[in-house]
C-alpha positions in Angstrom: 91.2 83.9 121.3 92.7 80.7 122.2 93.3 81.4 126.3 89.5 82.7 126.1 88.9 79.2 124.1 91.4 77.0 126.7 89.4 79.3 130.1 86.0 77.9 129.0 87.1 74.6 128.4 88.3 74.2 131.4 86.5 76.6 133.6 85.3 74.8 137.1 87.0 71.8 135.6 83.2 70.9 134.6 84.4 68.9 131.8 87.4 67.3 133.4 85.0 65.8 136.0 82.1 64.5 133.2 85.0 62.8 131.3 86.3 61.1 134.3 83.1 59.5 136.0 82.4 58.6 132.3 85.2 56.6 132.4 84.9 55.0 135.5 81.4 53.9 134.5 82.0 52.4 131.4 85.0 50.5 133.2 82.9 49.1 136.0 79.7 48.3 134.1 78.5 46.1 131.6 77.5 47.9 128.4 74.5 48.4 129.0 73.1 52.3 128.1 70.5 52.5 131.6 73.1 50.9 134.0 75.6 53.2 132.6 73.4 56.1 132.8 72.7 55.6 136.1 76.0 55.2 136.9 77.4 58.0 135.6 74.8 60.6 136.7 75.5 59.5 140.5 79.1 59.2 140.3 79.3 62.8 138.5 76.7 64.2 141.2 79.1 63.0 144.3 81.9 63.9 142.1 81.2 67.7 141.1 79.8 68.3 144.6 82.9 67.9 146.1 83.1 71.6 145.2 80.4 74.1 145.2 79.7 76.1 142.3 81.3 79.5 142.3 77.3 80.6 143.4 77.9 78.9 146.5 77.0 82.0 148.8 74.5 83.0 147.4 73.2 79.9 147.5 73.4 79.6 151.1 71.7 83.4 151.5 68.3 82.5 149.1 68.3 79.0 151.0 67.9 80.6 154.0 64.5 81.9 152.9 62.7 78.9 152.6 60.0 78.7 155.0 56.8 76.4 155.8 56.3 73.3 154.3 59.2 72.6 151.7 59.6 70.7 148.2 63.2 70.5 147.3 63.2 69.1 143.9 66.2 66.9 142.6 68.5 67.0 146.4 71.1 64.6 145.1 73.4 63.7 147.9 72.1 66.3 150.0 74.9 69.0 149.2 72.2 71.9 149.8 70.3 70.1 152.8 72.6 72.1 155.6 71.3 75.3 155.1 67.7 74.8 155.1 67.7 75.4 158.6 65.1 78.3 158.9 63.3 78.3 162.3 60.4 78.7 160.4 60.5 75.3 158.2 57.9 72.8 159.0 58.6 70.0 156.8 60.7 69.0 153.7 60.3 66.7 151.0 63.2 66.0 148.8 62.2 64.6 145.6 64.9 62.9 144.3 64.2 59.5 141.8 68.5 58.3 141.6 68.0 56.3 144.5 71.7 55.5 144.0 71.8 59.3 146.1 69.3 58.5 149.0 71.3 56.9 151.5 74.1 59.9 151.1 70.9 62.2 151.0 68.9 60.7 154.2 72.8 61.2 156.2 73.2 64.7 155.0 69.7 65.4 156.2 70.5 63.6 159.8 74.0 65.4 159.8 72.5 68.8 159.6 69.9 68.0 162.0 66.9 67.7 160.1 66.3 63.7 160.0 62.5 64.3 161.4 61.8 67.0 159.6 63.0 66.2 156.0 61.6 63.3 154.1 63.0 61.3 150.7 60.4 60.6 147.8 61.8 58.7 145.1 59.9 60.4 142.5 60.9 62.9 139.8 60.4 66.3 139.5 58.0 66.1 136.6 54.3 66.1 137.6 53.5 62.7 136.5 55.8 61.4 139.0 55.9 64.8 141.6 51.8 64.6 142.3 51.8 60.5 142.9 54.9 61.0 145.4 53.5 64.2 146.9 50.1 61.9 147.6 52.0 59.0 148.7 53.4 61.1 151.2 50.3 62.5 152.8 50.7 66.2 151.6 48.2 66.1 148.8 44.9 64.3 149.0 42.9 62.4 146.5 42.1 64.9 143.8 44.3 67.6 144.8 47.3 69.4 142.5 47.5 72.9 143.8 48.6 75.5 146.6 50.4 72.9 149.1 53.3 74.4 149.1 55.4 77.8 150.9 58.6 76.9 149.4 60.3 75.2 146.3 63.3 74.6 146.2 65.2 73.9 142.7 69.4 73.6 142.6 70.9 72.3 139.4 67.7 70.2 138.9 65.4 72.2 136.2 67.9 71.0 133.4 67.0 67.6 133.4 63.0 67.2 134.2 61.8 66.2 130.4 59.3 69.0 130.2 60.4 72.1 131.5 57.3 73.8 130.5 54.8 71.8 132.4 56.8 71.1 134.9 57.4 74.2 136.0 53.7 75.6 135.5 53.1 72.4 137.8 55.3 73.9 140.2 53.7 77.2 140.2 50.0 75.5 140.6 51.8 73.4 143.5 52.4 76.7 145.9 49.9 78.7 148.2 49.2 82.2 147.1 52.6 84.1 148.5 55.0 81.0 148.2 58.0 81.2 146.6 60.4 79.2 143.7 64.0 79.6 144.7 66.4 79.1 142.2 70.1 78.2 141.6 70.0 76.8 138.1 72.6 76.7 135.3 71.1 77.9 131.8 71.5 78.9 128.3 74.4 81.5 127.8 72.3 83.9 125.7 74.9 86.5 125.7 76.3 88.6 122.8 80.1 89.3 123.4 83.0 87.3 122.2 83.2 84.4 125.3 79.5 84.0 125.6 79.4 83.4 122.4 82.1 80.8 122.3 80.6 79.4 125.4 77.2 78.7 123.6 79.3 76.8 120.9 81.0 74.9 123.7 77.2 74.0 125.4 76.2 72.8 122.3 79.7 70.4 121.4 79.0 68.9 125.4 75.7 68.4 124.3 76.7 66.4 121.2 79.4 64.6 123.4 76.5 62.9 125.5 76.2 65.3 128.3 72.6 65.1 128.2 72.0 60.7 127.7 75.4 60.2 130.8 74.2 62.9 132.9 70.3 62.5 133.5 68.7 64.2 130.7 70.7 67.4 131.8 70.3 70.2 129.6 73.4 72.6 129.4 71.3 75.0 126.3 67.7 75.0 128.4 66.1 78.3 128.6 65.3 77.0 132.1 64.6 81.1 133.3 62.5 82.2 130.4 60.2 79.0 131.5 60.0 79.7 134.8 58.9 83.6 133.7 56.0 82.5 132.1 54.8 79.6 134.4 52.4 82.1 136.2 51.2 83.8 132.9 50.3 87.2 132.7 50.8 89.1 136.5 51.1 85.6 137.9 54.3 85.9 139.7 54.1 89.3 142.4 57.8 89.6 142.3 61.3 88.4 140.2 64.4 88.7 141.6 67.1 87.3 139.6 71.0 87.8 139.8 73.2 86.0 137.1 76.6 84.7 137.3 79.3 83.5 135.7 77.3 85.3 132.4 80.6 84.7 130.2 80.7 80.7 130.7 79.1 77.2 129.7 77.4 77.3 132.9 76.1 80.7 133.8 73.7 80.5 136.3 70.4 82.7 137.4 69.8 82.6 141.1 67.0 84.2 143.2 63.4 84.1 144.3 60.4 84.1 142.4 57.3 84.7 144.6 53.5 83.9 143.6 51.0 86.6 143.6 48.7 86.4 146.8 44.5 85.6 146.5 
């Protein structure tokens, strides 16, 4: 019990890295709650992307399927950027509203080659602010919402947009009949064995510890998956394909494609 308790603690030293930029944020700023906020969501972003996520590779595999004209929602620094580099990509859009991340973003984007191609919109991922930014940019035109899009791409970002529900049925209405969501998002741990269930106690103590107010509204308990299954309603999306990792730990994550059914 306690190695099984001390492994999840400490497992991708998640916790060791929240606890440090927390620090370092509340020891350069003034106490003030935004500007530490702020702070600490950017340091921790540069911070934990230092090293991938143990989905790493299949990252870079489901990546590799976006095609067409691209929203990737909540980019950061750009940690994802080099490996949307399918022939068949158009244009990105990288909606991403810290714009404490866009200068690291708009070099990771040049670095991989893409500087023409890939555009920064400092808007959110919620449709208030997505649709405005979207317009701003020339993709949508006056009066338009819907079917825009081929590919969306969403990476650690669906845990912090403050409606997941509308959000992601936004989403949905956002892409042409065939286009696809593709996912890499950590979610609730919903299992039933011994170190999922300790895990789910551990999501909610990081919770009460401030994960969610110091790291951009970041939900570690977010049924982020079951959301996204219902966006299309009732036959809406034509095919699910979902793997799940690290299924025992705080962060398990759900990767894969979700494609809308064609007109």
């Amino acid at each position: 019990m306690i190695e099984t308790c001390y492994g999840l603690l400490f497992a991708d030293n998640v916790m060791t890295d929240y606890l440090i930029v927390l620090l370092q944020s509340l020891s350069h700023l003034k106490f003030n709650h935004a500007e530490i906020s702020a702070d600490a969501f950017a340091r921790f972003w540069l911070f934990f992307s230092r090293d991938p996520p143990p989905s790493s590779d299949a990252v870079t595999s489901i990546l590799s399927t976006a095609t067409g004209t691209v929203l990737e929602l909540g980019p950061g620094s750009g940690a994802q950027v080099k490996y949307l580099t399918n022939s068949s990509i158009q244009t990105i859009y990288g909606a991403e509203p810290c714009e404490g991340l866009h200068n690291a973003l708009k070099k990771s984007a040049a670095d991989a080659g893409l500087g023409e191609k890939y555009h920064v919109l400092g808007c959110g991922g919620e449709i208030g602010s997505l649709v405005p930014g979207l317009a701003k940019a020339g993709l949508l035109r006056d009066g338009e919402t819907s079917e825009v899009l081929d590919s969306i791409v969403c990476v650690r970002v669906l845990c912090s947009v403050p409606n997941i529900e509308e959000t992601v049925k936004g989403l949905y209405a956002l892409l042409k009949p065939g286009g696809r969501i593709i996912i890499c998002e950590h979610v609730v741990n919903t299992g039933g064995e011994m170190k999922s269930t300790l895990a789910r106690i551990l999501q909610r103590v990081y919770m009460l510890m401030g994960w969610r107010i110091f790291l951009g509204g970041c939900h570690l308990d977010r049924d982020t998956l079951g959301a996204l299954q219902k966006a299309g309603g009732s036959g809406g999306w034509e095919r699910v394909k979902i793997e799940m990792q690290s299924e025992w730990s705080t962060i398990p994550y759900a990767l894969g494609v979700l494609v809308k059914k064609g007109s």
